[in-house]
DOVO-252542 format. One record per residue (C-alpha): residue number from 1; residue in three letters; x, y negated, z negated. Coordinates in steps of 0.02 Angstrom, whole numbers. Layout:
BEGIN
  seq  type      c1      c2      c3
  NUM   ALA       X       Y       Z
...
***
This chain:
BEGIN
  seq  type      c1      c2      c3
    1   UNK    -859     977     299
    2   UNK    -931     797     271
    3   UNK    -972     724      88
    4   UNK   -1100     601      99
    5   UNK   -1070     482     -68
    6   UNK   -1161     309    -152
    7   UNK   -1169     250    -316
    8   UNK   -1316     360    -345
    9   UNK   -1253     509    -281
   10   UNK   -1245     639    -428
   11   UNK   -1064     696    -394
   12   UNK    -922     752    -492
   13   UNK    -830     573    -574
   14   UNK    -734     503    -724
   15   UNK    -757     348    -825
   16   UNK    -627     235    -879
   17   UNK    -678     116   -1014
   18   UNK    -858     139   -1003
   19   UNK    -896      14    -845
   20   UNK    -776      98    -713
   21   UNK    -853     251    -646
   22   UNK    -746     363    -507
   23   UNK    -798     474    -401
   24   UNK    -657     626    -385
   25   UNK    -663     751    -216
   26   UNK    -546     863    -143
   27   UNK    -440     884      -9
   28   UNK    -493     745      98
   29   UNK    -451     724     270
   30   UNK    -506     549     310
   31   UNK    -652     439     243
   32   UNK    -732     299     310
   33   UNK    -871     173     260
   34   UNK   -1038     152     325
   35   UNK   -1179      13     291
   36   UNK   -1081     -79     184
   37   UNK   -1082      35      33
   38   UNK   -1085     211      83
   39   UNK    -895     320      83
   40   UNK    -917     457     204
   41   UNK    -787     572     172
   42   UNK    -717     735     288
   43   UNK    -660     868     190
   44   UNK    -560    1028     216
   45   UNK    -603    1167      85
   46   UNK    -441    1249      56
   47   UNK    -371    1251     -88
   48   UNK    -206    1237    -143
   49   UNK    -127    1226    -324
   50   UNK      -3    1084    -290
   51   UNK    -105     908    -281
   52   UNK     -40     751    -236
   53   UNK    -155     622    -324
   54   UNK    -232     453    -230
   55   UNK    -331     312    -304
   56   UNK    -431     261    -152
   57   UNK    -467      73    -144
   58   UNK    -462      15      20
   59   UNK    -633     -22     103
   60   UNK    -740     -61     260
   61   UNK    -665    -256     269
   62   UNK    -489    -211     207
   63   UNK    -401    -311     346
   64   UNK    -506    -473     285
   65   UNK    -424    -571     141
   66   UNK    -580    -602      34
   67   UNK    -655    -442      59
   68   UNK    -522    -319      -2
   69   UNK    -494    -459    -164
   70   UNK    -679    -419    -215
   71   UNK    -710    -260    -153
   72   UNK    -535    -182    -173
   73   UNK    -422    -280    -285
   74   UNK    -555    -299    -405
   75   UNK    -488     -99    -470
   76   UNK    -302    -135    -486
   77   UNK    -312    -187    -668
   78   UNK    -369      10    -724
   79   UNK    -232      89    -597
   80   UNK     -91     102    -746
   81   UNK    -230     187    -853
   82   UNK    -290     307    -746
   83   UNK     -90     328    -705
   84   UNK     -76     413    -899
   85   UNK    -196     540    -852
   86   UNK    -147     597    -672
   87   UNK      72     565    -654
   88   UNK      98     540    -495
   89   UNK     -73     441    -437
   90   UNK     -23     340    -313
   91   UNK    -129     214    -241
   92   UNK    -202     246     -37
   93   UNK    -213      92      91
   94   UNK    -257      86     254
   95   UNK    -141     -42     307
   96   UNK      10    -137     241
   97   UNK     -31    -352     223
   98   UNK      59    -481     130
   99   UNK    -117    -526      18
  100   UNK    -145    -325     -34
  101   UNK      40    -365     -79
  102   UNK      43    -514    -187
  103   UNK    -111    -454    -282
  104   UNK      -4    -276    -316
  105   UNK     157    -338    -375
  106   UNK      30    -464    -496
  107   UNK     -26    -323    -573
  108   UNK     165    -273    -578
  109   UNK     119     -98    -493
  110   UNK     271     -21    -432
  111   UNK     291     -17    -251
  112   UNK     336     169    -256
  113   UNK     167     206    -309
  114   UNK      84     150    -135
  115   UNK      75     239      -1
  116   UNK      -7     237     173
  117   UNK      -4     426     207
  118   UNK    -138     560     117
  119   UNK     -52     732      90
  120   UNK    -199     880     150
  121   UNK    -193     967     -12
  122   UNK    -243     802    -110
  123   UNK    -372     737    -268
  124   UNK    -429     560    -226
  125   UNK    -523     438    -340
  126   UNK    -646     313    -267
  127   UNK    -695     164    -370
  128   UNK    -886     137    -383
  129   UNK    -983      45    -375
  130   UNK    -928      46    -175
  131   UNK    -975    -131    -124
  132   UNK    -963    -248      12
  133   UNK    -970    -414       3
  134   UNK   -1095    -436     159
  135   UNK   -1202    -267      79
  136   UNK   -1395    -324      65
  137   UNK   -1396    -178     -85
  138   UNK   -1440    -263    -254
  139   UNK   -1277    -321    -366
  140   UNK   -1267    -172    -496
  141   UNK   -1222    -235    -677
  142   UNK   -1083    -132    -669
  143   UNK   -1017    -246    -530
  144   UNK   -1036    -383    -621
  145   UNK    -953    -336    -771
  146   UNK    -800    -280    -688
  147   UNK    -806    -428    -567
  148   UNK    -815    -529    -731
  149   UNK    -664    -468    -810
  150   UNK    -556    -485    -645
  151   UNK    -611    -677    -626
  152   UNK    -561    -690    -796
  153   UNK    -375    -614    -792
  154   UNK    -335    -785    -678
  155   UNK    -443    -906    -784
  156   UNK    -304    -911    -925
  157   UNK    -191   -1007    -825
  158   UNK    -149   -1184    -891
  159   UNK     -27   -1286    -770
  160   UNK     -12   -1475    -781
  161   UNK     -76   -1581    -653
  162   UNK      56   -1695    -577
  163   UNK     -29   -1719    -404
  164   UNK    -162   -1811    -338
  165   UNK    -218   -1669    -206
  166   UNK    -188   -1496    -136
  167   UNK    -198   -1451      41
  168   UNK    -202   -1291     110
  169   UNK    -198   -1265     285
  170   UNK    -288   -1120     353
  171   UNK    -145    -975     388
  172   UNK    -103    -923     560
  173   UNK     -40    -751     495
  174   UNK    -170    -590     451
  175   UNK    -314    -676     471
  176   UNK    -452    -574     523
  177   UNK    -479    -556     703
  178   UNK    -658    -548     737
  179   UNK    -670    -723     614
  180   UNK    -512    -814     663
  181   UNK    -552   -1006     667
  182   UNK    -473   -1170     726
  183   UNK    -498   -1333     621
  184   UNK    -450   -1509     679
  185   UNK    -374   -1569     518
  186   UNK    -280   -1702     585
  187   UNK    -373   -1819     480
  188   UNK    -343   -1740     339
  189   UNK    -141   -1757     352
  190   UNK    -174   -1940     405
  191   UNK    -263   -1958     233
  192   UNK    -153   -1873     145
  193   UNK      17   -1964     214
  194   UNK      32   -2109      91
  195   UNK     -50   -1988     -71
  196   UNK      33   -1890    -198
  197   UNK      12   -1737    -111
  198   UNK      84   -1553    -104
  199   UNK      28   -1447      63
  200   UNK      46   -1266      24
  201   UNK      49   -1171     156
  202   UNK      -1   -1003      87
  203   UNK      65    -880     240
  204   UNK     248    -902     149
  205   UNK     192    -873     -24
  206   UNK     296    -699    -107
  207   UNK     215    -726    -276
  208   UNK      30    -750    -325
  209   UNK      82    -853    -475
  210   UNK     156    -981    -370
  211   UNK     -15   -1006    -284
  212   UNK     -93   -1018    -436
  213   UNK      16   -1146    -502
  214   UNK      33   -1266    -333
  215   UNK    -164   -1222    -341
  216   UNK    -213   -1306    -532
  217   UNK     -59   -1436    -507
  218   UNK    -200   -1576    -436
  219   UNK    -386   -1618    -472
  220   UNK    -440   -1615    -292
  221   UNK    -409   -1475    -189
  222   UNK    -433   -1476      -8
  223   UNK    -457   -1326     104
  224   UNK    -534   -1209     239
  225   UNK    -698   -1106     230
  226   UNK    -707    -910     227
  227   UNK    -573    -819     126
  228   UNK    -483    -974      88
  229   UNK    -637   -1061     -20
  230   UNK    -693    -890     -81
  231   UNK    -522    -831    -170
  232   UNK    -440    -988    -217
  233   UNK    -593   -1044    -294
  234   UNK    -563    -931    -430
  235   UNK    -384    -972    -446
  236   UNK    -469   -1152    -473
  237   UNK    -501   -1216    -635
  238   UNK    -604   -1389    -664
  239   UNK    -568   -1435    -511
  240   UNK    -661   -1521    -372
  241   UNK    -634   -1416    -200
  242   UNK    -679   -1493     -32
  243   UNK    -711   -1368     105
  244   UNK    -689   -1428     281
  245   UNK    -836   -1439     377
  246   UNK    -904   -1264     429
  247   UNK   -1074   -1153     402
  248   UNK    -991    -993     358
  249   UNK    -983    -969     182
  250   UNK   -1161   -1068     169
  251   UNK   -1250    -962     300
  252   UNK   -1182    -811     203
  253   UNK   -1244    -858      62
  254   UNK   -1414    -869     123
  255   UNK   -1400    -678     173
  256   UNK   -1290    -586      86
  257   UNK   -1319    -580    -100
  258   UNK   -1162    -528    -156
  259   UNK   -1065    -691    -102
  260   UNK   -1236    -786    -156
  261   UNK   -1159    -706    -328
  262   UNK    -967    -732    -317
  263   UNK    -970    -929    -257
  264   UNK   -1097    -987    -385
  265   UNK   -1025    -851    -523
  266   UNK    -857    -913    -497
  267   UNK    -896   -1098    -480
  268   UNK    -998   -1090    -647
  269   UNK    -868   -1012    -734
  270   UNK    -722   -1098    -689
  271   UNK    -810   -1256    -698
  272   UNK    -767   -1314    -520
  273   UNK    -855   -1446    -410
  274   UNK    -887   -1392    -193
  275   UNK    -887   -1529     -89
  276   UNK    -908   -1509     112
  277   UNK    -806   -1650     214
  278   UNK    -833   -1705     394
  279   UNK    -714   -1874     362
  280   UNK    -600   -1940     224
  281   UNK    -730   -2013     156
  282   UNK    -775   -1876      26
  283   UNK    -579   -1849     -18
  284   UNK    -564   -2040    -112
***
């Protein structure tokens, strides 16, 4: 049997502190996501009275940094409460990666709570609203108040600056196949050679708290476009970014509302200046 399920979708759910609605089914068999914000789920109808318990978070665009941070990570910070009410929840992924890593030992969830295997006689929770990033659905409030409060967990920070700049070099590692780019940023390092500079190179990074701090250590921070720009901008704080020359994350702001929404949310709240570079010239 297949369960068709949106946000509108009058099926059975649960609400945890009045903006996160779930959506609770069944013995599942496998799920997958169409047009952007859509779970189709396959369901077996036995029944059993042992259930193993799965919060389901991973989505369409799990495999792309930026996309499971806002569309998957953005539910981590409710998993320990909904953990009080069903023991042995664990949480379901797709697919182990070093980001969906950092971002679950930040929110100090024990490793033996993931898992990459569904038991058939199961009860699975899906966070709603169920949103993609490159959806053309309208933003739902709801989004944007749990969106809010997730930008805000990392706005607290307070390092001191003792640089001058911040590089970070696009990763070679995990990067989304269908999207992988090469920059010439020889320039860059050629700028950078007599400044007081830190390059962090993120691929080698085991704690997100380190990246935050090598992150707000300088006033200028230089770096890549796509998942890059769109995460560490909200690690930013005051801070004037300058994005390497490339149309992505402009053209997809022209169609897709959501990221519209999380660049100029994200900027505005953490006070942060974009700048796109071609040259040195922007960096002085």
């Amino acid at each position: 049997m297949r369960v068709i399920i949106d946000d509108n979708t009058d099926h059975p759910s649960i609400t945890i502190d009045t903006v996160y609605k779930l959506f609770t089914i069944e013995n599942i068999t496998g799920y997958d996501i169409f047009d952007y914000h859509t779970l189709r789920i396959t369901v077996n109808s036995s029944a059993c009275e042992t259930r193993s318990y799965y919060f389901v978070i991973d989505t369409m665009f799990h495999d792309t940094f930026s996309h499971w941070v806002y569309e998957s990570a953005i539910y981590l910070p409710i998993f320990k409460t909904l953990k009080t009410q069903y023991k042995n929840l664990k949480i379901l992924l797709k697919e182990k990666k070093a980001y969906k890593t950092l971002f679950l030992n930040y929110f100090q969830i024990d490793p033996a709570d993931i898992t990459y295997e569904l038991d058939p006689n199961n009860f699975c929770i899906f966070p709603s609203p169920i949103t993609g990033l490159i959806s053309q659905a309208p933003i739902t409030e709801n989004y944007k108040v749990i969106f809010t409060r997730f930008v805000q967990i990392f706005h607290s920070y307070e390092f001191k600056q003792t640089r001058d700049y911040v590089f970070l070099p696009r990763q070679t590692k995990e990067n989304y196949a269908n999207d992988d780019r090469v920059y010439d940023v020889n320039f860059i390092y050629q700028f950078l050679e007599t400044k007081n500079k830190y390059i962090l190179n993120t691929e080698f990074i085991t704690d997100l708290k380190d990246q935050i701090e090598h992150v707000r250590s300088a006033p200028k921070v230089i770096l890549t476009d796509g998942s890059a720009f769109l995460v560490n901008n909200m690690f930013c704080k005051n801070q004037t970014i300058h994005i390497i020359i490339d149309d992505l994350t402009q053209n997809q702001k022209r169609y897709y509302p959501k990221i519209k929404y999380v660049i100029e949310f994200i900027s505005a709240f953490n006070n942060n200046v974009i700048k796109y570079i071609k040259t040195d010239v922007g960096l002085i």
